[in-house]
C-alpha positions as CSV (number, residue, x, y, z in Angstrom):
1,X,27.4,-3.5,-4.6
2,X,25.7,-2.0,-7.5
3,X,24.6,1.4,-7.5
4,X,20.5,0.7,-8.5
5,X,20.7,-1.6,-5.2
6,X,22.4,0.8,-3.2
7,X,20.4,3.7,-4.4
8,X,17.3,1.5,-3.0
9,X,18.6,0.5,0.3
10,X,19.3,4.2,1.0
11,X,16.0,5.3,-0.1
12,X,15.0,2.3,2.2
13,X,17.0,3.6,4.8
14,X,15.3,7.4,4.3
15,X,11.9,6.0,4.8
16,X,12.5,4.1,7.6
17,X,14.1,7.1,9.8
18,X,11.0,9.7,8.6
19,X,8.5,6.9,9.5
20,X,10.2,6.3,12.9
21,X,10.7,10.2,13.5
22,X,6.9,10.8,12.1
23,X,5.5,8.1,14.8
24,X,6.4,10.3,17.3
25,X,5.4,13.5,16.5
26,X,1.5,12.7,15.0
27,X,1.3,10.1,18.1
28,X,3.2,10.6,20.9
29,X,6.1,9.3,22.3
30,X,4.4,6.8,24.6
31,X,1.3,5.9,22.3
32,X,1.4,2.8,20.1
33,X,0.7,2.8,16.5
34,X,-2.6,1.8,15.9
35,X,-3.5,-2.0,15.5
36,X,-4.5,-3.1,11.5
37,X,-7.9,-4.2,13.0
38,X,-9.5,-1.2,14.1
39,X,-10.5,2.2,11.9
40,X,-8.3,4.9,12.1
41,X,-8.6,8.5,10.7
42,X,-6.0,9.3,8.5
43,X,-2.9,10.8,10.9
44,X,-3.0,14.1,9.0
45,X,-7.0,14.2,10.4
46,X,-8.3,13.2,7.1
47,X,-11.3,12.0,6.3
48,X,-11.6,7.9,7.3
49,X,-10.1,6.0,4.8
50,X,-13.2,4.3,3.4
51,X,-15.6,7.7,3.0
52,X,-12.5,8.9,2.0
53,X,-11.5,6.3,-0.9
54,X,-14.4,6.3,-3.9
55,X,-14.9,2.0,-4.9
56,X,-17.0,1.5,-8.1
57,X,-21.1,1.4,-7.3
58,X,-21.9,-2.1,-6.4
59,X,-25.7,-3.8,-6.4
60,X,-27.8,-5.0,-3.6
61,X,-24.7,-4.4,-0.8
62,X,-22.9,-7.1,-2.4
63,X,-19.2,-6.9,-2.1
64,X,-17.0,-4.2,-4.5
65,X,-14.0,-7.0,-4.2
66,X,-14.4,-10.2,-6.5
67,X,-11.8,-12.8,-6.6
68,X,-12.2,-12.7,-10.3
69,X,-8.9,-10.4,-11.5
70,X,-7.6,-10.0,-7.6
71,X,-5.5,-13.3,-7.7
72,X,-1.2,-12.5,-8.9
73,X,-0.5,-15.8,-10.4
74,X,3.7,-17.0,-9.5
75,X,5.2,-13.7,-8.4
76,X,8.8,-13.6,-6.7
77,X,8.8,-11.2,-4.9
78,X,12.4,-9.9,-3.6
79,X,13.6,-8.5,-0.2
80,X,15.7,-5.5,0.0
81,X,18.8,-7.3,-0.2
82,X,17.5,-9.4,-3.6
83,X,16.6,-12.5,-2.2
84,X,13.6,-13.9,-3.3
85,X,11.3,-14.1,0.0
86,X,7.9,-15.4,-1.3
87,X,7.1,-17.4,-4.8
88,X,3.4,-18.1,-5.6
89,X,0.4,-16.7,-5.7
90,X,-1.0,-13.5,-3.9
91,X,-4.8,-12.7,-3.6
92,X,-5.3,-9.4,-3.2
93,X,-9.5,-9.2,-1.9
94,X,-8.6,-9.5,1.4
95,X,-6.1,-6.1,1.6
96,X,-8.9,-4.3,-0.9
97,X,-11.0,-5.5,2.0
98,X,-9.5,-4.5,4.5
99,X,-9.1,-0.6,3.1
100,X,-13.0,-0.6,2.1
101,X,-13.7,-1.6,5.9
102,X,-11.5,1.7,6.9
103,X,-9.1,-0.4,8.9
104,X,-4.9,0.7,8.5
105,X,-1.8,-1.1,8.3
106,X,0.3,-0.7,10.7
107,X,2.9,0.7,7.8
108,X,3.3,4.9,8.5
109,X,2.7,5.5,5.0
110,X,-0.3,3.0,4.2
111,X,-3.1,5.1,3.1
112,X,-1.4,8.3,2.9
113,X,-1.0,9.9,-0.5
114,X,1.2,8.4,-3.5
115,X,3.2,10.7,-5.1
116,X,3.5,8.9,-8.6
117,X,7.4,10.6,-8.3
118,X,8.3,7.6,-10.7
119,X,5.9,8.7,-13.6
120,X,4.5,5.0,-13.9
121,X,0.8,6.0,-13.3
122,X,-1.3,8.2,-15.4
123,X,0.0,11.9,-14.2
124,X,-3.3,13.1,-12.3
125,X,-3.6,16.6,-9.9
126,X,-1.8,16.0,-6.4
127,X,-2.9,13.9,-3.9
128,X,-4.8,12.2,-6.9
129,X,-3.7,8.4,-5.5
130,X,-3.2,7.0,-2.1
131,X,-1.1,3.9,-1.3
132,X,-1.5,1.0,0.9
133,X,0.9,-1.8,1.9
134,X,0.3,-5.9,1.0
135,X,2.3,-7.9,3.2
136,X,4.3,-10.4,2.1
137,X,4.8,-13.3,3.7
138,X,8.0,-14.2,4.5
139,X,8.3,-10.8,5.4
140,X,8.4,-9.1,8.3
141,X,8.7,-5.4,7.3
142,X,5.9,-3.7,5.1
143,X,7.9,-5.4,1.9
144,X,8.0,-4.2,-1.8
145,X,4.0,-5.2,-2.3
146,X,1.2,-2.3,-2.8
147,X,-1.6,-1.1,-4.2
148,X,-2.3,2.3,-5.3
149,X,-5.8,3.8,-5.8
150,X,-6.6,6.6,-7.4
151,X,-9.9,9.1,-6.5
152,X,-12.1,7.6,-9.3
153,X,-11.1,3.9,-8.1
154,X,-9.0,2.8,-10.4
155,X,-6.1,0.1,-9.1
156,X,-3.1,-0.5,-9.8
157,X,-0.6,-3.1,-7.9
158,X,2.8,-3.6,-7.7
159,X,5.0,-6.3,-6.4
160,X,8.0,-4.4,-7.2
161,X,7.9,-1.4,-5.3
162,X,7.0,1.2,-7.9
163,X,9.8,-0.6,-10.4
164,X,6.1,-1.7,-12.3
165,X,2.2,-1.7,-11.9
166,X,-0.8,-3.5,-13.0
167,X,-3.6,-2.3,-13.6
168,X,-6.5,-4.1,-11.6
169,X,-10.2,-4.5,-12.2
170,X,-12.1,-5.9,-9.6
């Protein structure tokens, strides 16, 4: 096995045992996570994610999200192992929609702050971006998909997990 891989299946590993150890403490033992339909306060008691996260002025109440530049046209996108789980298109609206309406992903670490360790983002002030998983089907873990937002609303998206980033502009 190569050492990039098993470097990322370790880190893998890591954030799989502080996400199952950091369940119990913020909720409880016996409490469930909470379900990606309802709005949740951030688990550090945080403002809610959507007075929380600043999205560009929009007009008349119309929706922030267009379908314009939110569409990633024939993307692989690999499991941890390397496989290629999903080929095609992924549209994005519907997660950008889902963190506007304040609603979470069931993911520990999905709109919780993004470190930028990997220097691939504009270096800004801690706690400057927040991250938030897009599932992938084919999938049934959180997968290598997600977008980082930073305070002034700029996106960025990667399918890669942090390995690369696009800019988005909805």
């Amino acid at each position: 096995m190569n050492k990039p891989l098993l470097a990322r299946l370790a880190l893998i590993a890591l954030v799989a045992i502080v996400g199952f150890f950091q369940k119990d403490r913020i909720l409880g033992p016996n409490q469930e996570s909470p379900q990606s339909t309802q709005p949740v306060a951030n688990q550090q008691g945080l403002p809610k994610l959507k007075e929380d996260l600043k999205f560009p002025p929009s007009q008349k109440n119309t929706p922030v999200v267009s379908s314009s530049n939110l569409v990633m046209k024939n993307l692989q996108i690999r499991d941890v192992d390397g496989s290629i789980a999903y080929q095609g298109d992924i549209d994005l609206k519907p997660v950008l929609e889902r963190i506007k309406s304040g609603r979470q992903d069931s993911h520990a670490n999905d709109g919780e702050i993004f470190g930028n360790r990997e220097r691939r983002l504009p270096q800004k002030e801690r706690n400057y971006y927040k991250e938030y998983v897009v599932r992938t089907p084919g999938i049934s873990h959180a997968g290598p998909q997600r977008l980082v937002i930073g305070k002034q609303g700029e996106i960025y998206y990667t399918h890669d997990h942090y390995n690369s980033f696009k800019r988005i502009q909805p």
